[in-house]
C-alpha positions as CSV (number, residue, x, y, z in Angstrom):
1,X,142.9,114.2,54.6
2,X,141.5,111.8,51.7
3,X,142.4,108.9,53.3
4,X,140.7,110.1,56.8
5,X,137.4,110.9,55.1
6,X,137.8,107.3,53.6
7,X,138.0,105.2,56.7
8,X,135.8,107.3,58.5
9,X,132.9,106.8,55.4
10,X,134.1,103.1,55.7
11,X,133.3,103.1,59.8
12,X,129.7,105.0,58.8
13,X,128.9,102.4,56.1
14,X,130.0,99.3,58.6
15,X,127.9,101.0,61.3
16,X,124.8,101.6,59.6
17,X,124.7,98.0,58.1
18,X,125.1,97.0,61.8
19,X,122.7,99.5,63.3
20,X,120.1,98.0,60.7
21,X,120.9,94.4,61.2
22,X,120.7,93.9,64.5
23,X,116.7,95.0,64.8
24,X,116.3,91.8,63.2
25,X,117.6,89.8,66.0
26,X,115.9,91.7,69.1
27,X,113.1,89.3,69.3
28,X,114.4,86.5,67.9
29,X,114.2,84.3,71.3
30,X,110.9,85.5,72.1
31,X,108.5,82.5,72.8
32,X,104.8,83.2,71.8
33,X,102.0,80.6,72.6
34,X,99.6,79.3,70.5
35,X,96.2,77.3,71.8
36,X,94.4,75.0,69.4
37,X,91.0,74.0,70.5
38,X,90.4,71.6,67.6
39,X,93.7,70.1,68.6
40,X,93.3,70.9,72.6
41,X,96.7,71.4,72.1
42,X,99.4,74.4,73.2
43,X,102.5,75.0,71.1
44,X,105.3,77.0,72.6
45,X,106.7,78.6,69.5
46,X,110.2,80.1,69.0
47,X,111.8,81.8,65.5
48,X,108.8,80.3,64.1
49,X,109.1,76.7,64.6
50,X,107.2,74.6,67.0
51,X,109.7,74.1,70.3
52,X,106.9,72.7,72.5
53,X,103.7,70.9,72.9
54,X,101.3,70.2,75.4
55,X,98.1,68.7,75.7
56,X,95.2,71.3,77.3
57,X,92.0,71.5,78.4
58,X,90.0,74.3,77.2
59,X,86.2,75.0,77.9
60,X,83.4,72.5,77.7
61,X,80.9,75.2,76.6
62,X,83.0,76.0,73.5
63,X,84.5,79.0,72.5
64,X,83.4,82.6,73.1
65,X,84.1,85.8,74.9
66,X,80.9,86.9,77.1
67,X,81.0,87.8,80.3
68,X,80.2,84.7,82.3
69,X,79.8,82.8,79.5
70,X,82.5,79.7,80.8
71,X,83.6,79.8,77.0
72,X,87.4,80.1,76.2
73,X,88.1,83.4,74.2
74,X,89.7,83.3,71.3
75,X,92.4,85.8,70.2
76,X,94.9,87.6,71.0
77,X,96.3,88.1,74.6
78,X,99.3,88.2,76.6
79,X,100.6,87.0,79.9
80,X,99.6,89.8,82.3
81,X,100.2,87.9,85.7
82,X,102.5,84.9,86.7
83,X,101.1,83.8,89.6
84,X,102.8,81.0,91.9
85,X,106.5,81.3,91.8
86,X,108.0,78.4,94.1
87,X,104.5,76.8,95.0
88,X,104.6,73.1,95.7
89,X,103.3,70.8,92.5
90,X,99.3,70.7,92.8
91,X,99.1,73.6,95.2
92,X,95.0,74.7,95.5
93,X,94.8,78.3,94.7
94,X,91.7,80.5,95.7
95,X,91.3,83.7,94.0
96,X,94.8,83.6,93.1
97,X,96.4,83.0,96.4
98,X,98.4,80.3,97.7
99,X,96.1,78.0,99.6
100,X,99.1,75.9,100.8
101,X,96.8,73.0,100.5
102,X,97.5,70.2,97.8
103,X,94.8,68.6,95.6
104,X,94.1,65.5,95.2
105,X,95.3,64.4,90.9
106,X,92.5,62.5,89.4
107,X,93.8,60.5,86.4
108,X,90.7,59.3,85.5
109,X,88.4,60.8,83.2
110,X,86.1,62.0,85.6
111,X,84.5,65.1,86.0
112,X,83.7,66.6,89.7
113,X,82.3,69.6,91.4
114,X,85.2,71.3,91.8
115,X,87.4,73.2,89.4
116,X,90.6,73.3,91.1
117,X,93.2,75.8,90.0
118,X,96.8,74.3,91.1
119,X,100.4,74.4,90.7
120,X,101.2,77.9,88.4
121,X,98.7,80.6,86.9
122,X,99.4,82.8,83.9
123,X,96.4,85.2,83.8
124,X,95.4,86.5,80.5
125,X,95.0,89.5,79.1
126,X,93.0,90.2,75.5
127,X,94.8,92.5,73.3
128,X,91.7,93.0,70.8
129,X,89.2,95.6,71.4
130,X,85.6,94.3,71.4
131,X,86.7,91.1,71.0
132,X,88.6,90.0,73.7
133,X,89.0,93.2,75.5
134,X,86.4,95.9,77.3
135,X,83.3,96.0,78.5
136,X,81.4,92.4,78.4
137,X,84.2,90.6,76.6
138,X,87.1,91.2,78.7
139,X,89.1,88.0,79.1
140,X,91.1,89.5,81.8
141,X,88.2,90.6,84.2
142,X,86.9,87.0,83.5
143,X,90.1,85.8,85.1
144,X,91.0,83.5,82.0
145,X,94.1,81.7,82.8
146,X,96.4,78.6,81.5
147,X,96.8,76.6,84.8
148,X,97.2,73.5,85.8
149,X,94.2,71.2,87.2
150,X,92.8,68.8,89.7
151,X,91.2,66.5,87.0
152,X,94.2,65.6,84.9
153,X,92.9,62.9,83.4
154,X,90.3,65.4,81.4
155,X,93.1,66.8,79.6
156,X,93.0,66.4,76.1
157,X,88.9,66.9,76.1
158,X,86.8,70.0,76.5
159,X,86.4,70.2,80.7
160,X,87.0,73.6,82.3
161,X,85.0,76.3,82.9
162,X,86.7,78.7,80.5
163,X,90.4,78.8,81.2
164,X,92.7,76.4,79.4
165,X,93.9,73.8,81.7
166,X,97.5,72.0,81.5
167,X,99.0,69.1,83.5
168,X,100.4,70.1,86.6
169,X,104.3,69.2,85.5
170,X,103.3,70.7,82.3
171,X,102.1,74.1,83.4
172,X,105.2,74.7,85.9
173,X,107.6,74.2,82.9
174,X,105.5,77.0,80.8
175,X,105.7,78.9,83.5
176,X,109.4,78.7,84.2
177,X,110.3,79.4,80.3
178,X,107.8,82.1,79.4
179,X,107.2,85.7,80.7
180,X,104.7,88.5,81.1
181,X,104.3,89.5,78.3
182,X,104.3,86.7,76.3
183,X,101.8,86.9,73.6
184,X,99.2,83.9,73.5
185,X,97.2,83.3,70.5
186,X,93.9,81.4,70.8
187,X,92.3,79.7,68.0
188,X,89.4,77.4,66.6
């Protein structure tokens, strides 16, 4: 009977350090996004440690989170939407739907009338009250999106009209390795 209540002791001790050790390793592939306007810069981050880079285009009004300001909001969000699964590289959407038309890439640094959302949208979604979230300041209902653009060769300088633009090849990889959910921070 001793020896029993041994092992099973033994089983409960080996359990419980396994129980409370693996916790630590639930998230520990999770990607999380970081945007640096000084930088114009997005760093795909995993366990810490910078995995990716891109080059982005945030707003050429600056930062802020107003209602119809065409600011980028800072803060924290999280990928609500992933919008254009198997759409053809430079695809024109309109109010998020899948115009079937393809843009025209401009790799010079030229600015037009248009502002061309193309290729794959990830639709944001604050996570701070009063900040970035509710009534006047909501960067969701200001349909603030990483997505790729029209005027590629802006990329790298403050251009869009709020949302944070990416190359077109650029912001179909993102896509294809992040999820909703993903948390996105976005910072000065």
């Amino acid at each position: 009977m001793e020896k029993s209540l041994k092992s099973a002791l033994n089983l409960k001790i080996i359990l419980t350090i396994i129980l409370f050790s693996y916790p630590i390793y639930l998230n520990a592939n999770e990607l999380e996004i970081i945007v640096d306007i000084s930088e114009q810069r997005l760093f795909v981050i995993e366990k810490d440690l910078v995995k990716e880079s891109f080059p982005v285009s945030t707003s050429k009004y600056g930062e802020g989170e107003e209602e119809n300001s065409y600011k980028t909001p800072l803060g924290k969000h999280e990928i609500k939407e992933k919008i254009g699964e198997g759409a053809k590289i430079n695809t024109i959407f309109v109010a998020r739907l899948d115009t079937k038309k393809e843009s025209e890439i401009i790799t010079l640094p030229q600015d037009t009338e248009d502002d061309h959302v193309t290729s794959r949208i990830l639709w944001l979604d604050g996570l701070e009250d009063g900040v970035n979230k509710g009534q006047g300041v909501d960067s969701f209902n200001r349909y603030i999106y990483i997505h790729g653009t029209h005027e590629e060769g802006l990329i790298g300088t403050k251009a869009s009209h709020g949302c944070i633009r990416m190359f077109n090849n650029d912001v179909i990889y993102l896509y294809d390795i992040v999820k909703k959910g993903t948390k996105v921070y976005i910072k000065v």
